[in-house]
DOBA-713348 format. One line per field, with one value per residue (C-alpha): residue number from 1; residue in one letter; z, x, y. Coordinates in steps of 0.5 Angstrom, whole numbers. Layout:
BEGIN
k	[NUM:...] .
r	[A:...] .
up	[Z:...] .
east	[X:...] .
north	[Y:...] .
END
This chain:
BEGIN
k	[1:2:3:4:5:6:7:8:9:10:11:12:13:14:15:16:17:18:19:20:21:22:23:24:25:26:27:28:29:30:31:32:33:34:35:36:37:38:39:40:41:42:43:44:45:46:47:48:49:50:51:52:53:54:55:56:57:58:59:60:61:62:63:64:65:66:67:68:69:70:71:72:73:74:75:76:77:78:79:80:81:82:83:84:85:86:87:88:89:90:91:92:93:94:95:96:97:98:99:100:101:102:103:104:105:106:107:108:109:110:111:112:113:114:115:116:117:118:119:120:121:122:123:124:125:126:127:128:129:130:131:132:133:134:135:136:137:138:139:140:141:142:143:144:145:146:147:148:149:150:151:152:153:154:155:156:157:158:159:160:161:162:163:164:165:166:167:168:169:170:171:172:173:174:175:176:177:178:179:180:181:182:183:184:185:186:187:188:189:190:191:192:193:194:195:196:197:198:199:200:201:202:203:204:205:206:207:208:209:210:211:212:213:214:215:216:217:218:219:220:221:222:223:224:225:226:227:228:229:230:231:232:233:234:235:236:237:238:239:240:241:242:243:244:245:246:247:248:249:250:251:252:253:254:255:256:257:258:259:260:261:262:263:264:265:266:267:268:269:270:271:272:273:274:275:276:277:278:279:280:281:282:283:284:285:286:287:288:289:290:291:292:293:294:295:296:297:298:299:300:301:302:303:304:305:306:307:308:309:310:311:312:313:314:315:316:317:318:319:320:321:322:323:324:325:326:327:328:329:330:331:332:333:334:335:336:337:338:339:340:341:342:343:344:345:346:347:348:349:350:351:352:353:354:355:356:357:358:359:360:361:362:363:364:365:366:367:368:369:370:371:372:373:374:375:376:377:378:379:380:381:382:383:384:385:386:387:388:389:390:391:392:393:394:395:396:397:398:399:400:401:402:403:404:405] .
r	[X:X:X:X:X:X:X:X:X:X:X:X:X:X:X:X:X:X:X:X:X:X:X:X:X:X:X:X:X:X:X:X:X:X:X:X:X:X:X:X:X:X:X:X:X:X:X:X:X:X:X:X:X:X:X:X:X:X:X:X:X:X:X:X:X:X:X:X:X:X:X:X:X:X:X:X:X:X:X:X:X:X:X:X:X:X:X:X:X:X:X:X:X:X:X:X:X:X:X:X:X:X:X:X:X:X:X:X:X:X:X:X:X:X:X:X:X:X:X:X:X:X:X:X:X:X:X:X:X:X:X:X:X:X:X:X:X:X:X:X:X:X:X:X:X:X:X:X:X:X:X:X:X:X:X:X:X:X:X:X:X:X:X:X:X:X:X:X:X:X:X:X:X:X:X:X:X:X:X:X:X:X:X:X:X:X:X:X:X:X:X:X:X:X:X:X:X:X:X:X:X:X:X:X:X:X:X:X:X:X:X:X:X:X:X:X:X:X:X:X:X:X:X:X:X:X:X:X:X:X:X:X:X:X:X:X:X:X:X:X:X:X:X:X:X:X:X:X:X:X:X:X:X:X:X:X:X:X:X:X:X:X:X:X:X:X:X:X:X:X:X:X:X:X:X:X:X:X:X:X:X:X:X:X:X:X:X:X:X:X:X:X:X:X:X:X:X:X:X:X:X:X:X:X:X:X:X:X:X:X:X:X:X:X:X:X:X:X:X:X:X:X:X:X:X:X:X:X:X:X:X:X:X:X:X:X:X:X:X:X:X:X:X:X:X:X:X:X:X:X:X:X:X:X:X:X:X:X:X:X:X:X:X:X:X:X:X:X:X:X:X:X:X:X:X:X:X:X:X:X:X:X:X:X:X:X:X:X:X:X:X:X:X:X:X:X:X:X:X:X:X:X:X:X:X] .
up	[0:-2:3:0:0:0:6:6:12:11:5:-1:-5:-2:-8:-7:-1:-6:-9:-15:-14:-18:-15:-18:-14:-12:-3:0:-5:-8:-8:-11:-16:-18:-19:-23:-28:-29:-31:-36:-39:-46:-47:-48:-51:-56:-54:-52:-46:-41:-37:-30:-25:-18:-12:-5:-1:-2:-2:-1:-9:-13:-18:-17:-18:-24:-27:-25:-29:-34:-35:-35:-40:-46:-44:-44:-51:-55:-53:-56:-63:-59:-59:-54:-52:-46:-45:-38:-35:-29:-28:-22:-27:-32:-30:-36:-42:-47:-43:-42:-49:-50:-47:-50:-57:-54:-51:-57:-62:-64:-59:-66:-67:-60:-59:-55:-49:-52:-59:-62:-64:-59:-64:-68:-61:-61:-69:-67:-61:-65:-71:-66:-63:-69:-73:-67:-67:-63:-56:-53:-45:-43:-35:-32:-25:-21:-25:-20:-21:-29:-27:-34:-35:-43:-44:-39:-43:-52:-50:-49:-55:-59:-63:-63:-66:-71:-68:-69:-74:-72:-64:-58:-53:-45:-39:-32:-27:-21:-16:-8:-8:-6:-8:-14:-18:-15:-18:-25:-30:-31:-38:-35:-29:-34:-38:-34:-28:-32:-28:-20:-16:-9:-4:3:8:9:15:21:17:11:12:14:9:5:9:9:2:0:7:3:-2:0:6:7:11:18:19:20:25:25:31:26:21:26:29:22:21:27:26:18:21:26:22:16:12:8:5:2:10:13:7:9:16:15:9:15:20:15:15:21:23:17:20:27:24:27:24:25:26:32:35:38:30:28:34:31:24:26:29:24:18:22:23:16:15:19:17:10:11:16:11:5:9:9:15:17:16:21:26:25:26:33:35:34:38:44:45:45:50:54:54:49:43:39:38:33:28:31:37:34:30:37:39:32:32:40:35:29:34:38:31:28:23:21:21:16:15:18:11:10:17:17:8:13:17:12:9:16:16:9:11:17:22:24:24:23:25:23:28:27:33:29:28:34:33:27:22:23:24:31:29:34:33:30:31:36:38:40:34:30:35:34:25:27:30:24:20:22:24:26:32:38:36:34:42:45:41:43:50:49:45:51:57:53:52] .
east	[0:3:4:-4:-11:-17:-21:-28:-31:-31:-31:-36:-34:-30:-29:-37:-33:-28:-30:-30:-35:-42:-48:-54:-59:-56:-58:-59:-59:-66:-68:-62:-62:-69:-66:-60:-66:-70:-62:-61:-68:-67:-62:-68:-73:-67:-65:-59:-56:-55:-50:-50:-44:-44:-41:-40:-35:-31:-35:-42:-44:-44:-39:-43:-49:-47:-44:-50:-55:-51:-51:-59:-59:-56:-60:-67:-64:-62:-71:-72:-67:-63:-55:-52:-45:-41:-34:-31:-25:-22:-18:-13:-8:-10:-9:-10:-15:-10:-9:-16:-17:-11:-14:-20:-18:-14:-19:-24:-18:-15:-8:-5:-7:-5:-2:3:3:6:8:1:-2:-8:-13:-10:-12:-19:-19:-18:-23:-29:-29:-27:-33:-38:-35:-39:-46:-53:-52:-45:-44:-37:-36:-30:-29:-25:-26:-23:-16:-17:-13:-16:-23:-23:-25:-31:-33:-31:-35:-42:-42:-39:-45:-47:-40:-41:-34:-40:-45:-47:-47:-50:-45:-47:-42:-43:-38:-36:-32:-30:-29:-35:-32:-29:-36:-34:-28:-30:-32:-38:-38:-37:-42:-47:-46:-43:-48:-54:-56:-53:-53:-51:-49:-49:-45:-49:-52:-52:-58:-56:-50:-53:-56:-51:-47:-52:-53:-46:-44:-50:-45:-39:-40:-43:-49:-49:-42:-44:-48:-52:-50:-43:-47:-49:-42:-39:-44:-44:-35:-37:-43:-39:-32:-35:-41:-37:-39:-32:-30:-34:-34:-26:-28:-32:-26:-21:-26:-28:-19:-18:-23:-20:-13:-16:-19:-26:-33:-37:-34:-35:-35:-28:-25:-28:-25:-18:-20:-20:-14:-11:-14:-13:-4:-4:-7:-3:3:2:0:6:10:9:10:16:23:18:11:15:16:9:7:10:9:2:3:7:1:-5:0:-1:-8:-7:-11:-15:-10:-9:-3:1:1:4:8:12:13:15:20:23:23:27:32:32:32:38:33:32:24:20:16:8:5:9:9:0:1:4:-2:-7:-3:-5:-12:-13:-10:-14:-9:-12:-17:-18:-24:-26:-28:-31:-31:-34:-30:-26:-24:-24:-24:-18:-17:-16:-13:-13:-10:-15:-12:-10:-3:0:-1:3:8:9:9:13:18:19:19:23:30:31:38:34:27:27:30:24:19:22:21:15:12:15:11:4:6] .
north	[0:7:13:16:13:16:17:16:18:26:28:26:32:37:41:44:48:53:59:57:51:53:51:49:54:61:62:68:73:73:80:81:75:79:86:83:78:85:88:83:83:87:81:77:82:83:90:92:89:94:95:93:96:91:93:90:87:81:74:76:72:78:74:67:70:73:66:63:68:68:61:61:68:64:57:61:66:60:57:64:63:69:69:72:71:72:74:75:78:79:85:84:85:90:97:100:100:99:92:90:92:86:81:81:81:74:71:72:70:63:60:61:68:72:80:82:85:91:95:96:103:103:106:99:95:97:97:90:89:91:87:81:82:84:77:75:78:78:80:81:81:82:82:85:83:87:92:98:95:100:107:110:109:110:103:104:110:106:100:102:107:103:101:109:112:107:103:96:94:86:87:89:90:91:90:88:91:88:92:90:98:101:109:106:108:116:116:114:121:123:121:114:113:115:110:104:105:104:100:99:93:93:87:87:83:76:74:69:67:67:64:58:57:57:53:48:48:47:41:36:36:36:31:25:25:26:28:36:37:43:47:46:49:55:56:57:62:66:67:69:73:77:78:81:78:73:67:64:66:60:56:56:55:49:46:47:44:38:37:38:32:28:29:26:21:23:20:27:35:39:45:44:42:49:53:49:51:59:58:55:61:67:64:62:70:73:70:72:78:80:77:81:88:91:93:100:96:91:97:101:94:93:100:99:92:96:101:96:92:99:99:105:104:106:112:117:117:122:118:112:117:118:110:108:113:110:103:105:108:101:98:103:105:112:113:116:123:122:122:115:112:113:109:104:104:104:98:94:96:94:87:86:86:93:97:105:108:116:121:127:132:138:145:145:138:137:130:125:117:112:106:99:92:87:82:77:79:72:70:77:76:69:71:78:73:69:74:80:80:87:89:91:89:82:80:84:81:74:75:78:72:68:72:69:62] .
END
């Protein structure tokens, strides 16, 4: 017998658990589904798809609602004898609109006849995208997901007005966008707002309920019977519920959970395996995060540690200025100006090791940010002394690690 084999005790499908997975049927999203369905509608009407603009935050199913209704759109078009054609991109790593208009011409072209990423006129790039897209016909909806990673918006702007500046004769093209950016719609022209945000559709966060839900649906496919319990289900909920309403975060807690219990050679998960599998999400997630920042990330990081240590926080940027600034000298380190000390600050906030909170204390007080940490600070000591190797902040930083354990 070799080193692996399969186990078949937990498991059926564990596949149903990963953000890619596509359900059958969409769950706690109904009065969205029915806003996006009215949205889609002119497509099977024959008209001009419209074009649609989705925001909310990360893993509250506006990606999977849109796979899963566009899959219905063009299962009910073609009962109707209607073309339609969908094309999708994801932006993470398209910054411009020469480059979107790139990728989409290669993903509508044949492996044999592929652009470069660069050396192309780009009058000659759109030149190409639109007679790619009329050789195509009918109705054409192409989704750019991750959207606000597009510093220029022009391609927001061509698309849409394609048909009417006469760049397309043979098609009728919408766009859906879809952004975790909740501001990125106030910094598009307003040339752009107009015509991308035709139609406007905003996911909040989840619920317990919803999440439950959700969880249920997807545990009868990736389990075996009666190896979730519902008050798994419920817990699992409730920590997705509680840190930010999003599905792919429970979902990975139940993932992790179901492993853990497999690694235990157990016969069913309990509340115990979904406390191990936070644990071992939140290391991973801190160590990732604390890994990627730089030597004055470290030292923001640490000075924030050592006012929440104290009791201090939250706090403004100014007071955290002053303890870093005890910390670059421990660590030999000459500290930078305020402004770049608090992009440190806001990189923290944006990973979820801390949080940043706007006060307003009217025109005496005026408008500012307090920040905290958001993050248990044995597990960033632990990840902070595995990572950083600064004299004189590295030796307290043990010590510290060893008083917690």
């Amino acid at each position: 017998m070799g080193l692996f084999e399969p186990d078949t005790d937990i498991f059926q499908n564990r596949d149903a658990l990963r953000e890619d997975y596509q359900p059958e049927e969409i769950v706690g999203r109904d009065e969205e589904l029915q806003q996006y369905i009215a949205a889609l509608q002119p497509v099977i009407n024959g008209d001009q798809p419209s074009n649609i603009f989705l925001y909310g935050k990360a893993g509250v199913g506006k990606t999977a609602c849109t796979r899963y209704l566009l899959d219905e759109l063009k299962s009910d078009a073609a009962e109707y004898d209607i073309d339609v054609t969908t094309i999708r991109t994801n932006c993470e790593d398209l910054t411009t609109s020469y480059q979107v208009a790139i990728q989409l011409v290669n993903e509508l072209r044949a492996p044999t006849d592929q652009l470069k990423p660069t050396g192309y006129p780009r009058r000659q790039v759109n030149e190409w995208l639109w007679s790619e897209l009329d050789s195509i016909g009918g109705a054409i909806v192409i989704v750019f997901d991750e959207v606000d990673h597009i510093e220029d918006d022009s391609i927001l702007y061509q698309i849409p007005r394609a048909r009417a500046n006469g760049n397309l004769s043979e098609c009728r093209v919408g766009i859906i966008g879809i952004s975790n950016d909740f501001k990125y719609r106030e910094r598009l022209s307003s040339k752009v707002q107009s015509s991308l945000c035709e139609k406007e559709l905003q996911f909040p966060a989840y619920d317990a309920n919803e999440l439950r839900d959700i969880l249920r649906q997807r545990s009868e496919i990736a389990f075996y019977p009666d190896v979730v319990p519902q008050e798994v289900i419920a817990k699992c909920a409730a920590f997705g519920a509680k840190d930010a309403g999003d599905a792919r975060q429970s979902l990975d807690l139940l993932m992790e959970a179901g492993d853990i219990a497999v690694e235990e050679n157990a016969t069913e998960l309990t509340e115990s395996h979904v406390d191990a599998a936070r644990t071992a999400l939140e290391r991973s997630r801190i160590a990732e995060g604390v890994a990627g920042l730089t030597q004055h990330g470290h030292l923001v990081l640490y000075a924030l540690m050592m006012l929440h240590e104290e009791s201090d926080t939250p706090v403004r940027a100014r007071t955290i200025q002053e303890r870093y600034e005890v910390v670059c000298d421990r660590a030999a380190t000459d500290a930078l100006v305020p402004r770049r000390m608090r992009d440190h600050l806001n990189e923290l906030a944006m990973l979820g090791i801390a949080s940043r909170v706007e006060r307003n204390k009217g025109e005496v007080g005026g408008r500012y940010y307090e920040y905290a940490l958001d993050t248990n600070p044995d597990l960033l000591i632990e990840a902070l002394s595995e990572t950083v190797d600064i004299v004189g902040v590295t030796d307290e930083m043990q010590q510290r690690l060893d008083r917690s354990q």
